[in-house]
N, C-alpha and C positions, 0 to 999 in steps of 0.2 A: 504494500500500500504506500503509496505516495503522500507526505503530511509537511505539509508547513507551520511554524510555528510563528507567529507574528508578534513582536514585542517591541515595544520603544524604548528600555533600555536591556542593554547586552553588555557583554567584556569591551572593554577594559576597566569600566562604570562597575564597582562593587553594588551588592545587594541582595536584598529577598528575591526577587524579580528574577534576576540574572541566575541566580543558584538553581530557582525554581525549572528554569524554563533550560539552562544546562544540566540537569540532572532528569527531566521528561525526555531532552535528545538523546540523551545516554541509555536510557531505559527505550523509548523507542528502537534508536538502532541496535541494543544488543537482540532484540525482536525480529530485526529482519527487514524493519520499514526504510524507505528512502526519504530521508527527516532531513530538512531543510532550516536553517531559519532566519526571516526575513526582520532585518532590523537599521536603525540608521547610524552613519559612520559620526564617529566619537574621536577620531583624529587621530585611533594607535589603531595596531591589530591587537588582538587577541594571545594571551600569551599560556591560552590551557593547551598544555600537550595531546586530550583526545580528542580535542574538536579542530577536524582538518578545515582552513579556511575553503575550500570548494563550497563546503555546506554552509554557510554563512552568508548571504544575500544583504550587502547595506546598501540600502538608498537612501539618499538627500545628505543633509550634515545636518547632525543637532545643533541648536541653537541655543543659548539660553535666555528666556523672555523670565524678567520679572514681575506677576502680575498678585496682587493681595497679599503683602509682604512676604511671598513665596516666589521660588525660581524653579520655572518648567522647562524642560529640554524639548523642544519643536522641533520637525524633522522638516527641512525646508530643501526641494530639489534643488538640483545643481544647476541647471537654468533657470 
């Protein structure tokens, strides 16, 4: 089965998030599925030894917008 997983943040970005959604790839592919996952560039690569970048899909660049004394990372294309 073919799955993508779709997340706004990823590695190199520390988190619940990031942990959550690397360790469903890992359980998926030890399964068998061809896991994907689709998220936006963060300005490094990724520095986990089981997640080959092929499977790692970034688009846009995160951004950081300040909005309600809080800072959100927006994923804004490259054009």
């Amino acid at each position: 089965m073919k799955i993508g997983l779709v997340t706004p943040y990823f590695y190199p970005v520390l988190g619940g998030v990031q942990e959550h959604v690397y360790n469903l790839y890992l359980q998926l592919k030890s399964r068998g599925h061809d896991t994907k996952i689709l998220t936006s560039h963060f300005g490094a690569e990724t520095d986990v030894q089981e997640l080959p970048e092929k499977d790692i899909l970034r688009i846009g660049r995160a951004v950081s917008v300040p909005v309600n004394k809080s800072v959100s990372q927006v994923a804004v294309p490259y054009r």
